[in-house]
Structure formats: structure tokens, C-alpha cells
N, CA, C, O and CB atoms as a CASP TS submission, in Angstrom:
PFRMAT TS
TARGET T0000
AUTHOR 0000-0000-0000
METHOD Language model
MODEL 1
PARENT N/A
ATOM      1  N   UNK     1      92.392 112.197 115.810  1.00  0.00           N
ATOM      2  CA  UNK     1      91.693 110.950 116.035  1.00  0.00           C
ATOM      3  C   UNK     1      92.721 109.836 116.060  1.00  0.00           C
ATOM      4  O   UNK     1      93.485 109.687 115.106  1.00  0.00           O
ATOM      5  CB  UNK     1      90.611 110.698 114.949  1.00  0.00           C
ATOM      6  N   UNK     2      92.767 108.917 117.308  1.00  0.00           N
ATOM      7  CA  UNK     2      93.814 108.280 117.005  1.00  0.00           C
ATOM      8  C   UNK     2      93.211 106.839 117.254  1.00  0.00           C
ATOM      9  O   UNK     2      92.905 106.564 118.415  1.00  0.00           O
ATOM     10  CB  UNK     2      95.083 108.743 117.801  1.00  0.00           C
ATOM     11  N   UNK     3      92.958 105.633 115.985  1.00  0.00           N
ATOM     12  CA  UNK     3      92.278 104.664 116.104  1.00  0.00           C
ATOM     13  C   UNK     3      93.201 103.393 116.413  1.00  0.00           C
ATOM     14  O   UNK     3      93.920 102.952 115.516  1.00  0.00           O
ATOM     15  CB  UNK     3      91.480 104.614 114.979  1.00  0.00           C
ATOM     16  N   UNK     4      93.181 102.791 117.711  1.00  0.00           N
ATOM     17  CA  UNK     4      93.863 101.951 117.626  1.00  0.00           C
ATOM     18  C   UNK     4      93.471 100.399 116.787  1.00  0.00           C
ATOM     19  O   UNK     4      92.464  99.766 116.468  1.00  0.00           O
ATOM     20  CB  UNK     4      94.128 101.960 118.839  1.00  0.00           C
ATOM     21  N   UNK     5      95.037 100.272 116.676  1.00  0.00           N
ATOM     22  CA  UNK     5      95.172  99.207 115.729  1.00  0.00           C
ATOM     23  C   UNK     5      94.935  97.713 116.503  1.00  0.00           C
ATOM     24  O   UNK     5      95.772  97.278 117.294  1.00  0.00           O
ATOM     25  CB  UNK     5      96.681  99.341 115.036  1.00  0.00           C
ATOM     26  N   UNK     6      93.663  96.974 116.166  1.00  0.00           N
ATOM     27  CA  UNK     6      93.302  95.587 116.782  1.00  0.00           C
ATOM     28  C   UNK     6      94.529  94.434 115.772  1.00  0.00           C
ATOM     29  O   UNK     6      95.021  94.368 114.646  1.00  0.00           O
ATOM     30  CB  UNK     6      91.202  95.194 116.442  1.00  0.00           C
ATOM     31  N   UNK     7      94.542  93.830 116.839  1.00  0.00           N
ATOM     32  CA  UNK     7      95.723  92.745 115.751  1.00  0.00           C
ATOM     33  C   UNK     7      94.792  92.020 114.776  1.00  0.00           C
ATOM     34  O   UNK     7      93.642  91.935 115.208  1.00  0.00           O
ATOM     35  CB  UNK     7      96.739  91.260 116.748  1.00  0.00           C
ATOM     36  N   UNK     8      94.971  91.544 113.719  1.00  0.00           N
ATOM     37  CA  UNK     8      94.534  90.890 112.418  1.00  0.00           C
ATOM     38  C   UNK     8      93.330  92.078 111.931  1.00  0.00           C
ATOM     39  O   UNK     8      92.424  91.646 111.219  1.00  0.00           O
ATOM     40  CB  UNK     8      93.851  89.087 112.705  1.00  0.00           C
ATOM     41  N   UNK     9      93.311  93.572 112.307  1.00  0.00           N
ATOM     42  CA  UNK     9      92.090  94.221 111.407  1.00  0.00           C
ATOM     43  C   UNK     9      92.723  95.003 110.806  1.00  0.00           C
ATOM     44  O   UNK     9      93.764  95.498 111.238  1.00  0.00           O
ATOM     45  CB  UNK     9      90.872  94.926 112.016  1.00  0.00           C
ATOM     46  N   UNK    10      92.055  95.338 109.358  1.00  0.00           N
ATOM     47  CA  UNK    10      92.769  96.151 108.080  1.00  0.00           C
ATOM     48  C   UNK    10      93.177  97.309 108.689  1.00  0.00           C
ATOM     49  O   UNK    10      93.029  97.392 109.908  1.00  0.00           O
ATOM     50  CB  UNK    10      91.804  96.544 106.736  1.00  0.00           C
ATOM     51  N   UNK    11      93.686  98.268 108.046  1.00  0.00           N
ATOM     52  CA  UNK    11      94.259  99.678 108.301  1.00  0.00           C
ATOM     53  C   UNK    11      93.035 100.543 107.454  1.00  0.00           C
ATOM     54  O   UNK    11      92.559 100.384 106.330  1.00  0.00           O
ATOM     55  CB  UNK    11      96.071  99.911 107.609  1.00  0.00           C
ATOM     56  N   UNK    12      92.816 101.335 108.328  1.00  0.00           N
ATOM     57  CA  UNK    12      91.567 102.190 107.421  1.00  0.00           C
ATOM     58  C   UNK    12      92.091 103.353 106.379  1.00  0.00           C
ATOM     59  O   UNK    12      92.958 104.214 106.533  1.00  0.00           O
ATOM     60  CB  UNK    12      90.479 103.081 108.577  1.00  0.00           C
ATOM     61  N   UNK    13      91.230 103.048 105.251  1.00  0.00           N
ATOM     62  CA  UNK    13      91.448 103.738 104.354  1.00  0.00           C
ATOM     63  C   UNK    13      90.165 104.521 103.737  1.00  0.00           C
ATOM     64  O   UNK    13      88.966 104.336 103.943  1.00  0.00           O
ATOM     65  CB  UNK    13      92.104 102.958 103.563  1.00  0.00           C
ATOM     66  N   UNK    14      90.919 105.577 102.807  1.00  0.00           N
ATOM     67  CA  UNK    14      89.700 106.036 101.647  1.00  0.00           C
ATOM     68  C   UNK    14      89.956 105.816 100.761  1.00  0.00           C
ATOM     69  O   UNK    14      91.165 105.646 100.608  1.00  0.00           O
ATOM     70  CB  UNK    14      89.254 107.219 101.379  1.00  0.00           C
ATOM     71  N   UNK    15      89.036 105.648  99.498  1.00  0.00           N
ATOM     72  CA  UNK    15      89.660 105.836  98.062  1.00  0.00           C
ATOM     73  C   UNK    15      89.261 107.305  97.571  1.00  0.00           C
ATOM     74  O   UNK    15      88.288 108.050  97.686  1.00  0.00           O
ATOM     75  CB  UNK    15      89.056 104.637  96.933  1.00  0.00           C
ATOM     76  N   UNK    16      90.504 107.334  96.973  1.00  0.00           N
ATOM     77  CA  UNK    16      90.695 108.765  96.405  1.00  0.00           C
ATOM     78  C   UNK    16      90.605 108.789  95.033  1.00  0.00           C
ATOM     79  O   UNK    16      91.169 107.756  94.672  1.00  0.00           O
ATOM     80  CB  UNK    16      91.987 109.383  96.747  1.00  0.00           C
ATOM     81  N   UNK    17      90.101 109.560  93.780  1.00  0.00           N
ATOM     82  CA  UNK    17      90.200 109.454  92.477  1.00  0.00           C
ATOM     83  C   UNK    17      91.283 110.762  92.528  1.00  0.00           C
ATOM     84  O   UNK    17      91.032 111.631  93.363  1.00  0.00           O
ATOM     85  CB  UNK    17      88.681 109.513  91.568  1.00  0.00           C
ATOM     86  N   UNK    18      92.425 110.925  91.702  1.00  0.00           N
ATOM     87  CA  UNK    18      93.374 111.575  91.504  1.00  0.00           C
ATOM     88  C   UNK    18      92.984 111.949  90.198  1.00  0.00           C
ATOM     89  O   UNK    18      92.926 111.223  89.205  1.00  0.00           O
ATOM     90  CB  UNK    18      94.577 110.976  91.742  1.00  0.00           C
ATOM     91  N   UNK    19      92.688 113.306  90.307  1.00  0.00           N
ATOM     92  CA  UNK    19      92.214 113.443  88.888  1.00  0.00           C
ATOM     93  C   UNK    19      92.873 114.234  87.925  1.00  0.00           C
ATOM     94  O   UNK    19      92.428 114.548  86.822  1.00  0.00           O
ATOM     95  CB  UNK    19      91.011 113.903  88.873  1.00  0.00           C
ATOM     96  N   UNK    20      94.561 114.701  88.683  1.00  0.00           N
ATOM     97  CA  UNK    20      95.596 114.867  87.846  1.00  0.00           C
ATOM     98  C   UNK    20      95.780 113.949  87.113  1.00  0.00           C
ATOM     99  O   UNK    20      95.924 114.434  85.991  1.00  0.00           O
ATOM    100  CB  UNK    20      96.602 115.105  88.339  1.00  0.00           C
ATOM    101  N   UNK    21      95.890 112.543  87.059  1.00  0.00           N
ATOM    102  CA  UNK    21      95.933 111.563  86.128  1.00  0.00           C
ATOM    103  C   UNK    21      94.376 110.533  85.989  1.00  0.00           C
ATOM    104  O   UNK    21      94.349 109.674  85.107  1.00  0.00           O
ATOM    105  CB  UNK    21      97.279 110.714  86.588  1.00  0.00           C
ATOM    106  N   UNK    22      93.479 110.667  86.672  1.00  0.00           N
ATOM    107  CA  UNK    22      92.547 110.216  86.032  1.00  0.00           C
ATOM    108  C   UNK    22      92.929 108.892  86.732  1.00  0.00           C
ATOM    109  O   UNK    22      93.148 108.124  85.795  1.00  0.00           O
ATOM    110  CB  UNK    22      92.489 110.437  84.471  1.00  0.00           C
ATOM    111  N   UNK    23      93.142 108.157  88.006  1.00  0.00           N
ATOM    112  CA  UNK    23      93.461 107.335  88.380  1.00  0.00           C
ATOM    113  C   UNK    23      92.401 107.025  90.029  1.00  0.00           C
ATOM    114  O   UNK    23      91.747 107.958  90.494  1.00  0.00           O
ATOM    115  CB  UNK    23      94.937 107.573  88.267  1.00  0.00           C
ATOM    116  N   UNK    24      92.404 106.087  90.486  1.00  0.00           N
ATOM    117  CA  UNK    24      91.784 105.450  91.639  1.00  0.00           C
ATOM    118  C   UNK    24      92.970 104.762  92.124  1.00  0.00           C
ATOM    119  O   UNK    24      93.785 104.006  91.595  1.00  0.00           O
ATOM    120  CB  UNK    24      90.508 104.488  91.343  1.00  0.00           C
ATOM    121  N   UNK    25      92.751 105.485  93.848  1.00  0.00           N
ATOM    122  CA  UNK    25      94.132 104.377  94.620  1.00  0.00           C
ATOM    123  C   UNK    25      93.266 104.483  96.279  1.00  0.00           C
ATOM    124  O   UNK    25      92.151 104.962  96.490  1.00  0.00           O
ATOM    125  CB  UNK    25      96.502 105.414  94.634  1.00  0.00           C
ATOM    126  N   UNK    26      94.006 104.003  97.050  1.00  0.00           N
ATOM    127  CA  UNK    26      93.273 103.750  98.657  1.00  0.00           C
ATOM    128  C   UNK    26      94.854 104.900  98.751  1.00  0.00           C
ATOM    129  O   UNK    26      95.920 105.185  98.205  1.00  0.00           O
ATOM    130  CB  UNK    26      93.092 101.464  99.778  1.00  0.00           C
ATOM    131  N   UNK    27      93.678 105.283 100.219  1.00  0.00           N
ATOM    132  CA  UNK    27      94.804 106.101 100.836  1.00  0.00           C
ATOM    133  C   UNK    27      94.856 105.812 102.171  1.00  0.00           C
ATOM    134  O   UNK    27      93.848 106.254 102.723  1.00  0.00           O
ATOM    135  CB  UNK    27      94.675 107.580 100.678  1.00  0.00           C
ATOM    136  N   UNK    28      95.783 105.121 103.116  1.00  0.00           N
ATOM    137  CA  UNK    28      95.740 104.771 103.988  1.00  0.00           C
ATOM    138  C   UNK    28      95.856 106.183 105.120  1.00  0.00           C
ATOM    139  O   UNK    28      96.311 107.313 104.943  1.00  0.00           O
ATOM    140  CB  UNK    28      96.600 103.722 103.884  1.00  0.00           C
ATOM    141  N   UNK    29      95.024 105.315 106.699  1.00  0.00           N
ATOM    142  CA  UNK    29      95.754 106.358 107.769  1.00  0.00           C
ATOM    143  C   UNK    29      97.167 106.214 107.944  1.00  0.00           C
ATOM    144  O   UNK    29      97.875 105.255 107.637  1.00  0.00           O
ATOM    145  CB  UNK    29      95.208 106.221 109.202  1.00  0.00           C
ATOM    146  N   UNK    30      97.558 107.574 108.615  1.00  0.00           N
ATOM    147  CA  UNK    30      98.927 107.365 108.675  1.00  0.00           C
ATOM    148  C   UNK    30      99.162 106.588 110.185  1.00  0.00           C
ATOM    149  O   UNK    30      98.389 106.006 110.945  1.00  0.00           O
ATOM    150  CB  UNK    30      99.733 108.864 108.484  1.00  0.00           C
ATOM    151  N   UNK    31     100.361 106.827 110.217  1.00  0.00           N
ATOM    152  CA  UNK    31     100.707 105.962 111.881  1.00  0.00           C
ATOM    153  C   UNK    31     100.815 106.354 113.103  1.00  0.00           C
ATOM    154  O   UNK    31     100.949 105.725 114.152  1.00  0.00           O
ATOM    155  CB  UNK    31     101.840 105.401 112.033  1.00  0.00           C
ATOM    156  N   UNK    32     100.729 107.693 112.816  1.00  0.00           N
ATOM    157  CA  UNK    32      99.832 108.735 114.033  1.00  0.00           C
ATOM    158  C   UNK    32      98.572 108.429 114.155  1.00  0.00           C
ATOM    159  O   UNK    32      98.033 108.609 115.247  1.00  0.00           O
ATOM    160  CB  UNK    32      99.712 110.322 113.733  1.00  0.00           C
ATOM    161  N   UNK    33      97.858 107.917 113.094  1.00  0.00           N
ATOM    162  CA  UNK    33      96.252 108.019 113.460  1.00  0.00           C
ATOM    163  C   UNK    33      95.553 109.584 113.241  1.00  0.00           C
ATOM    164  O   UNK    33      94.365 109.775 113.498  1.00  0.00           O
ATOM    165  CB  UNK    33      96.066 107.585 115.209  1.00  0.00           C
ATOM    166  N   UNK    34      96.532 110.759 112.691  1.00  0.00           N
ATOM    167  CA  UNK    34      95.606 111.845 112.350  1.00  0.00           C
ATOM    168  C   UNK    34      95.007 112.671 111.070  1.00  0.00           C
ATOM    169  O   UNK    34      94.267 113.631 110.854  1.00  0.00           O
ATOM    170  CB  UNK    34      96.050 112.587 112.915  1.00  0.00           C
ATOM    171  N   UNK    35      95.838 111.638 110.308  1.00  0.00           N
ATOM    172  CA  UNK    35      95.549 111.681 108.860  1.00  0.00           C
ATOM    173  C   UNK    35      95.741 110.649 107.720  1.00  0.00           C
ATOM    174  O   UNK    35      96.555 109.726 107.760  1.00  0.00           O
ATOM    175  CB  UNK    35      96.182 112.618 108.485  1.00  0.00           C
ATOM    176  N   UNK    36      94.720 110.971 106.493  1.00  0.00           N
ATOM    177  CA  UNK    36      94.729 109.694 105.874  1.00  0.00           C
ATOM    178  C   UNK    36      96.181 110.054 104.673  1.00  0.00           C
ATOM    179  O   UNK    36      95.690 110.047 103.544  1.00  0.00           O
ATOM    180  CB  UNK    36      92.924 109.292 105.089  1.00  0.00           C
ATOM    181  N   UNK    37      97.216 110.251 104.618  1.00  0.00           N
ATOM    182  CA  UNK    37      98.271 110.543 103.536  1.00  0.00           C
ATOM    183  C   UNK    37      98.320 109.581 102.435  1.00  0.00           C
ATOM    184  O   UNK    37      97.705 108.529 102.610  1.00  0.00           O
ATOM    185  CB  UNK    37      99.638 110.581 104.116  1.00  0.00           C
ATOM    186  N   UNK    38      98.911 109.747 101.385  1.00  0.00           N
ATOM    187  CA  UNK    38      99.170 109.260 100.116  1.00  0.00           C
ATOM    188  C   UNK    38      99.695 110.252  99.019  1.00  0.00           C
ATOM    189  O   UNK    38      99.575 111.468  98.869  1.00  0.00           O
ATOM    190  CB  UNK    38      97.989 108.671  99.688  1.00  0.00           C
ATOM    191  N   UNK    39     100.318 109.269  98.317  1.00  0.00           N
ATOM    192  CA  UNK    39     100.627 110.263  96.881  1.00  0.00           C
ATOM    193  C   UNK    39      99.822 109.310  95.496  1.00  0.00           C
ATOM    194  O   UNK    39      99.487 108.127  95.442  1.00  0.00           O
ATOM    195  CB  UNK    39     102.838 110.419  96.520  1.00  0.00           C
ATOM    196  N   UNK    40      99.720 110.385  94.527  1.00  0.00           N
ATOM    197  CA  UNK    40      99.029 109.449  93.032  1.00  0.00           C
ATOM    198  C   UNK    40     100.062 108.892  92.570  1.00  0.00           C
ATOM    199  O   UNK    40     101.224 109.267  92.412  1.00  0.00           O
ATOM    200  CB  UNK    40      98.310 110.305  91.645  1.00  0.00           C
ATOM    201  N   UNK    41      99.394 107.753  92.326  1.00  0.00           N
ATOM    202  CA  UNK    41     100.793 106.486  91.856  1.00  0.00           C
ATOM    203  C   UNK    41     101.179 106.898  90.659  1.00  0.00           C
ATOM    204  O   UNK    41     102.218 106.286  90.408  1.00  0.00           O
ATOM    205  CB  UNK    41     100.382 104.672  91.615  1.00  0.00           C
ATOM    206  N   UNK    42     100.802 107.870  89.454  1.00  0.00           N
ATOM    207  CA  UNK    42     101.359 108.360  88.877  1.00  0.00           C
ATOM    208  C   UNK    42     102.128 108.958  88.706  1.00  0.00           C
ATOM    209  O   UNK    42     103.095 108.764  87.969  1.00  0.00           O
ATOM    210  CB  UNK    42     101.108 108.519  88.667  1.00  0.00           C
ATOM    211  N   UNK    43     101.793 110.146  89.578  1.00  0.00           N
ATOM    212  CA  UNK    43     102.612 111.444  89.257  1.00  0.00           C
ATOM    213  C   UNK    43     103.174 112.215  90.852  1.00  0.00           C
ATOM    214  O   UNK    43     103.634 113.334  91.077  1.00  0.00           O
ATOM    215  CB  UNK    43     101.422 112.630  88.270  1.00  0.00           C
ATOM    216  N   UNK    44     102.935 111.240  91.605  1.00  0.00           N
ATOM    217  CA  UNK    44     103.749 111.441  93.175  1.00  0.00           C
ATOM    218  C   UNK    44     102.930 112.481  93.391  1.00  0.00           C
ATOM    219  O   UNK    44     103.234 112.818  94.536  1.00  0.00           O
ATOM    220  CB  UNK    44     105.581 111.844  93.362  1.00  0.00           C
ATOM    221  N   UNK    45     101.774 113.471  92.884  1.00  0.00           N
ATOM    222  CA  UNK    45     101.346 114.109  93.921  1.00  0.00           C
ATOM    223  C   UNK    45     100.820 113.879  95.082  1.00  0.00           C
ATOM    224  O   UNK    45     100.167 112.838  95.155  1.00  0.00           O
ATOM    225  CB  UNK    45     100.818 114.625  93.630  1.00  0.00           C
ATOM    226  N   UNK    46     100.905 114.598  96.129  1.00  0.00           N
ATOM    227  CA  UNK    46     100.750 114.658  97.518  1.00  0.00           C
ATOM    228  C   UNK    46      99.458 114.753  97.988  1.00  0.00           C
ATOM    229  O   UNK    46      98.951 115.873  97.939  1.00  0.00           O
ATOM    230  CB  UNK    46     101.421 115.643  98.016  1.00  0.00           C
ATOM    231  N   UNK    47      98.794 113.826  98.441  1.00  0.00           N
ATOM    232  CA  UNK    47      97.560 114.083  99.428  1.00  0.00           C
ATOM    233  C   UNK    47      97.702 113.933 101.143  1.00  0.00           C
ATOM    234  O   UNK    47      98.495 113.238 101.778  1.00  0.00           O
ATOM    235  CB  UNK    47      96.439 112.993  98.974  1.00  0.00           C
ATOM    236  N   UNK    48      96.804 114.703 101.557  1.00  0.00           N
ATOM    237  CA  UNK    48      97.244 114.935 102.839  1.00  0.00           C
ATOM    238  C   UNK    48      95.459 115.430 103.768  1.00  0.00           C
ATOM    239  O   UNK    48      95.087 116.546 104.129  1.00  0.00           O
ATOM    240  CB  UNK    48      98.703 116.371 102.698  1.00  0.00           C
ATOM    241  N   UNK    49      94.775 114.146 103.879  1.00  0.00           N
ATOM    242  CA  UNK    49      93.217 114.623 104.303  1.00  0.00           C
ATOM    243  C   UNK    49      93.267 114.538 106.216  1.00  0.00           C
ATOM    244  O   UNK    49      93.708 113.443 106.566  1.00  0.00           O
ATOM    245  CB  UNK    49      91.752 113.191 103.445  1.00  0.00           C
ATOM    246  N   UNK    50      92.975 115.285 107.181  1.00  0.00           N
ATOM    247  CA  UNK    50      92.871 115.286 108.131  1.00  0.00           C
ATOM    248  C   UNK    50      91.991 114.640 108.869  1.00  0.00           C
ATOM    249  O   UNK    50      90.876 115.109 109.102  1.00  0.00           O
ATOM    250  CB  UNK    50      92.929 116.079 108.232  1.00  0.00           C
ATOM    251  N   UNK    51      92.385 113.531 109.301  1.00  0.00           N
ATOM    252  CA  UNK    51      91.252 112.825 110.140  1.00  0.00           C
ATOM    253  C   UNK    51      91.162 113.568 111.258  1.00  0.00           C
ATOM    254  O   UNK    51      92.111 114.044 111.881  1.00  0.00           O
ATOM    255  CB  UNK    51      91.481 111.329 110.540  1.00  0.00           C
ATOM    256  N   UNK    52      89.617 113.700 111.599  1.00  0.00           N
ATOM    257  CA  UNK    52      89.019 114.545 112.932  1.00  0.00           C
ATOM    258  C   UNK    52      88.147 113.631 113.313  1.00  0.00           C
ATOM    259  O   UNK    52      87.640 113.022 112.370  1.00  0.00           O
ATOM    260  CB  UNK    52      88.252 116.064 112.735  1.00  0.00           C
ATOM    261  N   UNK    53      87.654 113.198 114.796  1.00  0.00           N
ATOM    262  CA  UNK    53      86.243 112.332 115.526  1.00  0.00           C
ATOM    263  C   UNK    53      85.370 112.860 115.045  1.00  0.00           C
ATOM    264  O   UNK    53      85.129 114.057 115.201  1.00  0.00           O
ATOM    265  CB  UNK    53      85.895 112.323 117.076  1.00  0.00           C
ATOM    266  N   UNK    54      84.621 111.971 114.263  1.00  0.00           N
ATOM    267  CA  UNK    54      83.270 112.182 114.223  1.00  0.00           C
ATOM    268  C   UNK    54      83.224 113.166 112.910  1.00  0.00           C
ATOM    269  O   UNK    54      82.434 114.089 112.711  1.00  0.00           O
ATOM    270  CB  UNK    54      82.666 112.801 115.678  1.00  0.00           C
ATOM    271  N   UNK    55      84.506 112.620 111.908  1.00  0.00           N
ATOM    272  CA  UNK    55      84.295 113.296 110.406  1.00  0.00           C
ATOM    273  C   UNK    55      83.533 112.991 109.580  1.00  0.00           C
ATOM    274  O   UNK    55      82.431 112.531 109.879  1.00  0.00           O
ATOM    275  CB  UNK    55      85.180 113.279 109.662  1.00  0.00           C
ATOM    276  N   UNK    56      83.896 113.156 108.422  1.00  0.00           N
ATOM    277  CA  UNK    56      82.846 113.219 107.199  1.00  0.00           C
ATOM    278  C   UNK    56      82.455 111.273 106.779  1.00  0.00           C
ATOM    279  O   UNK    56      83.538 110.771 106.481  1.00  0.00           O
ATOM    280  CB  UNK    56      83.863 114.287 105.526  1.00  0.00           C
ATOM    281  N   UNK    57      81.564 110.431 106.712  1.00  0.00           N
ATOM    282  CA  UNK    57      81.639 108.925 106.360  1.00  0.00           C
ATOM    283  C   UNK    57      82.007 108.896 105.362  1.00  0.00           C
ATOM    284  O   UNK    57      82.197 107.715 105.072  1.00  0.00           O
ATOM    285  CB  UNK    57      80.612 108.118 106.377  1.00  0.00           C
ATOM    286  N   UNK    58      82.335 109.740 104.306  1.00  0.00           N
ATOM    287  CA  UNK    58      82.611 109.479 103.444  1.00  0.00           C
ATOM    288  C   UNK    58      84.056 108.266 103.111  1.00  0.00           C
ATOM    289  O   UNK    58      85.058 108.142 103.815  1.00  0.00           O
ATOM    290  CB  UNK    58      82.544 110.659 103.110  1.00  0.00           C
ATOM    291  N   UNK    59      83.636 107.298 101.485  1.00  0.00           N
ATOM    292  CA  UNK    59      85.013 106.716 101.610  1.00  0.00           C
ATOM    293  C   UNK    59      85.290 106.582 100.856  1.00  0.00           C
ATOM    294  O   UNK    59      85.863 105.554 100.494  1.00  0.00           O
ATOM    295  CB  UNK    59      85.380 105.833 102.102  1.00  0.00           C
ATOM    296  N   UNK    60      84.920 108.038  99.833  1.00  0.00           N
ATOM    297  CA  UNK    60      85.269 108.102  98.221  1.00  0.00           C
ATOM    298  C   UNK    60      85.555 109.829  97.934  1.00  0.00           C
ATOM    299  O   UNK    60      84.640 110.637  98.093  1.00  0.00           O
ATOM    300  CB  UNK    60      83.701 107.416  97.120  1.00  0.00           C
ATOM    301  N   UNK    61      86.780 110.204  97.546  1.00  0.00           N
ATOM    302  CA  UNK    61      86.836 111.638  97.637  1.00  0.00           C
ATOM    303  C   UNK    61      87.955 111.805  95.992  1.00  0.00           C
ATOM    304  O   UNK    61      88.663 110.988  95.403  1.00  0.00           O
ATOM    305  CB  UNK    61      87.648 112.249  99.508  1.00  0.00           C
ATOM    306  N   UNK    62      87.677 113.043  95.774  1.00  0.00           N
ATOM    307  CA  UNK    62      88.539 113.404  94.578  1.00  0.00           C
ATOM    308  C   UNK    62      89.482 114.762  95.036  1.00  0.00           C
ATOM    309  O   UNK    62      89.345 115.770  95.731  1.00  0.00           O
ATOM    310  CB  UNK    62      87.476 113.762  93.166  1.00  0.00           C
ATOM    311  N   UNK    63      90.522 114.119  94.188  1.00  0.00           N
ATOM    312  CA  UNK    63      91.528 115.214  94.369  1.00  0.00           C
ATOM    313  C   UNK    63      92.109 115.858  93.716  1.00  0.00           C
ATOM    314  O   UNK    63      91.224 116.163  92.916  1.00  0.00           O
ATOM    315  CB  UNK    63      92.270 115.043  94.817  1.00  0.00           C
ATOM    316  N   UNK    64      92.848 116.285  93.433  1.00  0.00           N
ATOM    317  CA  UNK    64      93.800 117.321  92.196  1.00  0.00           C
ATOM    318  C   UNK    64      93.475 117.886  91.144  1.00  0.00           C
ATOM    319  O   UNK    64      94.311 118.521  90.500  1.00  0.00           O
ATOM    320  CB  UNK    64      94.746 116.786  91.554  1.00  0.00           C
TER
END
């Protein structure tokens, strides 16, 4: 999915709860446009969710 970027609109994100540390952070798309990446600001683990057209609405997910 590759969403282009309008000038002055946010960068889309999810929030993720990292529940290796029990923490809440946004996880931005990346700059391909095919996934949302991030790591937990704690403990650098790695998230890596696949954006596909017409995925899940969700904009709250847990991880680790």
C-alpha cells in the first residue's frame, strides 16, 4: 500500500502497547508506504506490521 504523502498532513500511524515493558508509543508508516515499523522505546524491540489495501482499521494493537 503505498499512501501518498499530501504536504502539511500527519504521517499515519498506530499505537502499539509493547508489552515487553508495559509501555504505549505510535508507530509510524515507513517511507516505502508498506509497513508501519518501530522499536519499544524501552528495550529497542523490533516491530514490523505490514500494511496491505484495505487492512485491518484498527489503530490500537499489542505486541511482545
Amino acid at each position: 500500500m503505498s499512501v501518498p504523502k499530501e504536504p502539511n498532513q500527519p504521517k499515519p500511524f498506530i499505537n502499539v502497547h509493547f508489552r515487553c515493558c508495559n509501555i504505549y508509543a505510535r508507530v509510524h508508516l515507513n517511507a516505502q508506504g508498506n509497513a508501519f515499523a518501530g522499536n519499544c522505546p524501552r528495550c529497542c524491540a523490533r516491530l514490523i506490521i505490514e500494511a496491505v489495501e484495505g487492512g485491518d482499521p484498527a489503530k490500537f494493537w499489542s505486541a511482545g
